[in-house]
NUPADREN-903890 format. One record per atom (N, C-alpha, C): y, x, z; residue in one letter. Coordinates in steps of 0.1 Angstrom, whole numbers, padded with zeros to 4 digits, always signed. Atoms other than C-alpha are relative to their C-alpha. Layout:
BEGIN
YXZA/...
***
This chain:
BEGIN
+0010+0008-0007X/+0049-0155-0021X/-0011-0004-0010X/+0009+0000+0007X/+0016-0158-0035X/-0014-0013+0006X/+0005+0013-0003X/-0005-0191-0034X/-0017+0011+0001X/+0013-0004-0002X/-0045-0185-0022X/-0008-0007-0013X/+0005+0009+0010X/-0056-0210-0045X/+0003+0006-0014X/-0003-0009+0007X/-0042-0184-0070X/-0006+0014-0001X/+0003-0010-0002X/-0056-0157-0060X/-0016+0001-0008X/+0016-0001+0001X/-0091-0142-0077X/-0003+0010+0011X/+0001-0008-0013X/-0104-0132-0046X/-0020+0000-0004X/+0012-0006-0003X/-0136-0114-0044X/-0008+0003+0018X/+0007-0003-0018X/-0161-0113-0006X/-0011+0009-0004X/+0015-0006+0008X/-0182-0084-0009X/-0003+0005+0013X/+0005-0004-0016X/-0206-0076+0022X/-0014+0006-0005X/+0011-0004-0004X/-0234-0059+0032X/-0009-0002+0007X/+0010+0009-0011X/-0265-0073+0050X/-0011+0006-0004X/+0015-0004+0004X/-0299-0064+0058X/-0012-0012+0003X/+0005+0016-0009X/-0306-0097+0079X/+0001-0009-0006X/-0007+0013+0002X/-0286-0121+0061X/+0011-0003+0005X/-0009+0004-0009X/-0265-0127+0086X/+0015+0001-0001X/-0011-0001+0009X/-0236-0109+0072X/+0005-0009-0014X/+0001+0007+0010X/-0240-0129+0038X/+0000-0017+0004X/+0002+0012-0005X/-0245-0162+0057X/+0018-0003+0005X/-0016+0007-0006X/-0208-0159+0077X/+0007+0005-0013X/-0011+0000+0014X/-0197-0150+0041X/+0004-0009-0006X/+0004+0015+0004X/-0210-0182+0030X/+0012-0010+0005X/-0008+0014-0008X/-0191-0200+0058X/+0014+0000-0006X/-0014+0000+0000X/-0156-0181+0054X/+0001-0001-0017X/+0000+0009+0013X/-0161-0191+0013X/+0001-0013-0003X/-0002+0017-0002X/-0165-0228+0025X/+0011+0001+0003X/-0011+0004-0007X/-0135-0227+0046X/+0010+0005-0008X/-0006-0002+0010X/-0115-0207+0016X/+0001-0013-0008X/+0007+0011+0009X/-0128-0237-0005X/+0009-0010+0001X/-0010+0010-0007X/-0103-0261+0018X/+0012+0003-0009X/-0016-0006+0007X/-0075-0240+0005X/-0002+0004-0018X/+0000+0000+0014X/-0084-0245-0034X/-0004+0020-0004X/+0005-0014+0004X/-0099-0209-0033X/-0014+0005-0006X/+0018-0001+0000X/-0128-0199-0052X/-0003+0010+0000X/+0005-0009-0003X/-0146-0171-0039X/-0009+0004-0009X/+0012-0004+0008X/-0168-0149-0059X/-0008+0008+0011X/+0013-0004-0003X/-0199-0135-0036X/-0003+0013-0003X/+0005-0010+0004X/-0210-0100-0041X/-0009+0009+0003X/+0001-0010-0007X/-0229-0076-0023X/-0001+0018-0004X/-0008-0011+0000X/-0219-0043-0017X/-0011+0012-0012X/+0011-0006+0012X/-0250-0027-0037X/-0003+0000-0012X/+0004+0006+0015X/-0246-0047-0067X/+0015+0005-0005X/-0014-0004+0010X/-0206-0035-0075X/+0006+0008-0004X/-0010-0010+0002X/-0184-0010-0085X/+0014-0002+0003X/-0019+0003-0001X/-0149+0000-0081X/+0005-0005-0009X/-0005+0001+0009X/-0140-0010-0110X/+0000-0010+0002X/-0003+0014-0004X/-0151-0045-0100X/+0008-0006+0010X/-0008+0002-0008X/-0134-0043-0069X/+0016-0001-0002X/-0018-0004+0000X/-0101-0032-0081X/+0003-0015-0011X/-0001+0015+0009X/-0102-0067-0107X/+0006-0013+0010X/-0002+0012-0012X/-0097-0087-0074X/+0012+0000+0006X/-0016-0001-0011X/-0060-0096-0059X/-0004+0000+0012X/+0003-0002-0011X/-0079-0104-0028X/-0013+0004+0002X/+0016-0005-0004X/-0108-0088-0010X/+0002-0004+0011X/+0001-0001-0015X/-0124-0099+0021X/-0017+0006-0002X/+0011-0013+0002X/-0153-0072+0026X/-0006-0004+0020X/+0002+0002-0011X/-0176-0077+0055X/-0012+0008+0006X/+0009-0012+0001X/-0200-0054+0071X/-0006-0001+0013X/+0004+0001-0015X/-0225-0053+0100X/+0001+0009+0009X/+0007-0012-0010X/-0231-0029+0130X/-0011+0002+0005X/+0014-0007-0003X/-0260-0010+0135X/-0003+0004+0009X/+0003-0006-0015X/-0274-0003+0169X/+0010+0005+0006X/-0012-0011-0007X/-0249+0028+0185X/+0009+0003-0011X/-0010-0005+0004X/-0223+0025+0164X/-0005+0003-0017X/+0003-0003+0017X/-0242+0026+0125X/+0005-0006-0006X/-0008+0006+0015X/-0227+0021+0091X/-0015-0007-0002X/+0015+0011+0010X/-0254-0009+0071X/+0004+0011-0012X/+0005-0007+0009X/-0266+0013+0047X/+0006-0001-0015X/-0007+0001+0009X/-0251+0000+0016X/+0013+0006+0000X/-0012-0011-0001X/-0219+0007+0028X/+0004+0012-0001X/-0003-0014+0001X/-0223+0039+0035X/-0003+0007-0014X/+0008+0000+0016X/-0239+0046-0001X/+0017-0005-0005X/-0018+0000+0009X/-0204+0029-0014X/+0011+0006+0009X/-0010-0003-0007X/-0181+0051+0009X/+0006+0011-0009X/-0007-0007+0011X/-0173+0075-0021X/+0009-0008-0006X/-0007+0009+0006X/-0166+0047-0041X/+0015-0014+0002X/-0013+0004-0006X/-0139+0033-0019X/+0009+0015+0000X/-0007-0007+0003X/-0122+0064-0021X/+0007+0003-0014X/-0004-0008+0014X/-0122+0068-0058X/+0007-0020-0006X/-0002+0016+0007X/-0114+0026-0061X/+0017+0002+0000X/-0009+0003-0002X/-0079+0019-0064X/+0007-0010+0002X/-0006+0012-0007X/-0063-0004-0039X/+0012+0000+0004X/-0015+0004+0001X/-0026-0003-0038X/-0003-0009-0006X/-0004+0018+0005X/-0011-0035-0037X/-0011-0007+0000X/+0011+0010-0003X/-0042-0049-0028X/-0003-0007+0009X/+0004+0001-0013X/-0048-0072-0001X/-0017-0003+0005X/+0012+0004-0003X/-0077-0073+0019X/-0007+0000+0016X/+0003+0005-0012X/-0091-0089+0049X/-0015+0008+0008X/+0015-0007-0003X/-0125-0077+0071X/-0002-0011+0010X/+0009-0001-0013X/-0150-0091+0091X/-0011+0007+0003X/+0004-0009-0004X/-0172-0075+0110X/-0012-0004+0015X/+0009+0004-0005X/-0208-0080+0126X/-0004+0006+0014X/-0001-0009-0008X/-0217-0068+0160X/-0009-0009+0013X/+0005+0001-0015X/-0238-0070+0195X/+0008+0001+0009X/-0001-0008-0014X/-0218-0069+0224X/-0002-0001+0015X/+0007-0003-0015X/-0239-0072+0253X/-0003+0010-0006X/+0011-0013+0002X/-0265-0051+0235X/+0005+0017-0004X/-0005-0016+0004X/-0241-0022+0222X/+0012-0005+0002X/-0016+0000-0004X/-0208-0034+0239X/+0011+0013+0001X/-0012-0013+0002X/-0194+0003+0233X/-0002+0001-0011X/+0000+0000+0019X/-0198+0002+0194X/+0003-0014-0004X/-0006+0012+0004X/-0187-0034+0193X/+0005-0003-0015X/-0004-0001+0014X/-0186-0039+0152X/+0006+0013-0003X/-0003-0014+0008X/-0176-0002+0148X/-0001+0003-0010X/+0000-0002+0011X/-0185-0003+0116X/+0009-0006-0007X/-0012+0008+0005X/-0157-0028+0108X/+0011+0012+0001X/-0004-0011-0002X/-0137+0000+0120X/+0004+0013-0008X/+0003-0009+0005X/-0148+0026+0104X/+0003-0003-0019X/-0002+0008+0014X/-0144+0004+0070X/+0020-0003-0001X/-0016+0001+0001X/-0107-0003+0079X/+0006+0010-0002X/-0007-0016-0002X/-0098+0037+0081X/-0002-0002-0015X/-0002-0005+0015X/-0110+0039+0047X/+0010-0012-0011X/-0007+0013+0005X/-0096+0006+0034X/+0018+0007-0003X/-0012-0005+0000X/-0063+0020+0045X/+0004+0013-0008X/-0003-0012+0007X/-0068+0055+0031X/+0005-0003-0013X/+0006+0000+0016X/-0074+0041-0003X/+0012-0011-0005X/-0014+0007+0000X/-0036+0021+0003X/-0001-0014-0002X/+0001+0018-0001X/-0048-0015+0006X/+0012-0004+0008X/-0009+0005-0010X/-0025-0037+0030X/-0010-0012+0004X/+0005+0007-0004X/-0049-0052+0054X/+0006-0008+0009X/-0006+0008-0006X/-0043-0084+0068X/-0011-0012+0010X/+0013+0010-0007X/-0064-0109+0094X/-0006+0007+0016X/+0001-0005-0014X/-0063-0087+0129X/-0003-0014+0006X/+0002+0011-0004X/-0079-0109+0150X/-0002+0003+0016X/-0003-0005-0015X/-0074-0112+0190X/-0016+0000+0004X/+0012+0001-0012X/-0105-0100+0216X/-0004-0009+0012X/+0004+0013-0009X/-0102-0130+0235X/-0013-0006-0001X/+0016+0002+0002X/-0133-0142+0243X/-0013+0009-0001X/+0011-0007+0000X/-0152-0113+0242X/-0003+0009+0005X/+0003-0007-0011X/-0168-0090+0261X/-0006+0015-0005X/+0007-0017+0004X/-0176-0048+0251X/+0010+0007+0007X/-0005-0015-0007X/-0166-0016+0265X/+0011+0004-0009X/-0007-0011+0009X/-0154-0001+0232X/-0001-0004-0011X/+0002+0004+0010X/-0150-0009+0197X/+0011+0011-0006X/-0010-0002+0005X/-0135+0009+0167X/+0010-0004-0006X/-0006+0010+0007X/-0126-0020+0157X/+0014-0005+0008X/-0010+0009-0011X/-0102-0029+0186X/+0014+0014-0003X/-0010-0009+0004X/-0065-0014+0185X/-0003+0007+0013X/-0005-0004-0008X/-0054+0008+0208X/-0003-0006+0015X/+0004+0005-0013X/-0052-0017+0243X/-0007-0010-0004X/+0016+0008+0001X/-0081-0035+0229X/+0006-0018-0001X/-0004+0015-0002X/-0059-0066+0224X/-0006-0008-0015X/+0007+0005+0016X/-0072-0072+0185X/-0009+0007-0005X/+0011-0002+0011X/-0095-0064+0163X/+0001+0002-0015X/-0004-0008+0011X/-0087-0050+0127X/-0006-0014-0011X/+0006+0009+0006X/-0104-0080+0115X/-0011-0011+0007X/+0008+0007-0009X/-0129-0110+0125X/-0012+0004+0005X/+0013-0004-0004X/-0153-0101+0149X/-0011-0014+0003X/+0008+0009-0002X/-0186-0121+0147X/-0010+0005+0010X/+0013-0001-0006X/-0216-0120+0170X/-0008-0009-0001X/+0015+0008+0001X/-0247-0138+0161X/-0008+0003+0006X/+0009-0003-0010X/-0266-0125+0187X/+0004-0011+0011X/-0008+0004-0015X/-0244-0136+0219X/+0005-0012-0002X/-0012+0014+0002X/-0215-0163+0205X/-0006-0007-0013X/-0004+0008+0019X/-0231-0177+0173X/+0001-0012+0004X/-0003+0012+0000X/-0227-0212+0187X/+0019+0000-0003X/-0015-0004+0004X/-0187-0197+0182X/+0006+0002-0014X/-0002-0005+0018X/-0188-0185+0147X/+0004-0012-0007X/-0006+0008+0011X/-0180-0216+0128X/+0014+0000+0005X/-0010+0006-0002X/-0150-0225+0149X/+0013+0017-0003X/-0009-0007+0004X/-0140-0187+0146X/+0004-0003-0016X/-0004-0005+0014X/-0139-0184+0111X/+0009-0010-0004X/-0010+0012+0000X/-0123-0217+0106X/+0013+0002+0001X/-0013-0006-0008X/-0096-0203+0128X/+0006+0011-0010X/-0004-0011+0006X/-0095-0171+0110X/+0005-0002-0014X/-0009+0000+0017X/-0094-0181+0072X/+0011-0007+0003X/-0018+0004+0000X/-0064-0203+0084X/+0008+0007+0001X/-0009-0010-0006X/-0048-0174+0097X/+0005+0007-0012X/+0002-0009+0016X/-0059-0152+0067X/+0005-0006-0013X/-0009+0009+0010X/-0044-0179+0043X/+0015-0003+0000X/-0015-0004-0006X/-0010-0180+0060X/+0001+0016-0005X/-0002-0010+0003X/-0009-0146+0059X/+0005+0001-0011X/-0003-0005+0012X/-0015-0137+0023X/+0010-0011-0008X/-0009+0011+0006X/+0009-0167+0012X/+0011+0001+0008X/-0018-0002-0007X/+0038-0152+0034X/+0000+0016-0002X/+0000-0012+0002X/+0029-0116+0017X/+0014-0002-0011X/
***
């Protein structure tokens, strides 16, 4: 069992808006509660080398119209392959429209978890679809009851977002301290 407040945990996101960088902000306050100090990164400015230094990662990433990777990301998607994450935990949230593209619903979150997984992390912080409304997500499991990580919308629910995240780093702190 591994304390949070122990942990060097690294948040590394991608943003073109801010917006991503902003609910990074929050879920590093709400770490903050639990003696955790977050280090800040964005996805442009790091390497694997710096990523693999981190016991915890929470990595966050937006969606792009129909379903697009945010550009940084995709630019670091080699570099998650060649990183080495066994034994690593790591959490995701994940940006998204869904009235406006309710069938790519954070997809890119998604799309970030497949490789997370490839590259032998053990992700943790699935978060339920209650509350929310899209067609399709890659992010959703199978009968669409979770989500592979927190989904945000700042378009639709941002009056929601603080209370999720709140919710979520609690979750996400249980978790990793019953790994």
């Amino acid at each position: 069992m591994s304390e949070i407040s122990d942990a060097k945990t690294g948040l590394i996101f991608g943003t073109d808006t801010g917006n991503t960088e902003e609910v990074g902000d929050k879920i590093a306050e709400q770490l903050a509660v639990y003696g955790s100090v977050v280090e800040m990164i964005n996805v442009a400015e790091t390497s694997p080398e710096e990523i693999e230094s981190f016991d915890f990662l929470i990595l966050g990433i937006p969606t792009w119209d129909f379903g697009g990777i945010q550009e940084d990301w995709e630019a670091f998607e080699d570099d998650i392959h060649t990183a080495r994450l066994e034994g690593k935990t790591v959490a995701m949230y994940g940006l998204g429209d869904q009235r406006g593209y309710g069938d790519y619903f954070v997809d890119a979150m998604g799309w970030l978890n497949k490789r997370i997984l490839r590259a032998g992390a053990t992700v943790i912080g699935r978060w339920s679809t209650e509350g929310y409304e899209f067609e399709a997500s890659l992010a959703a499991n199978e009968d669409k009851s979770s989500f592979c990580g927190l989904a945000v919308d700042e378009d639709q629910q941002f009056e929601l977002t603080d209370e999720r995240v709140e919710k979520w780093v609690k979750q996400v702190v249980t978790e990793y301290e019953c790994l």
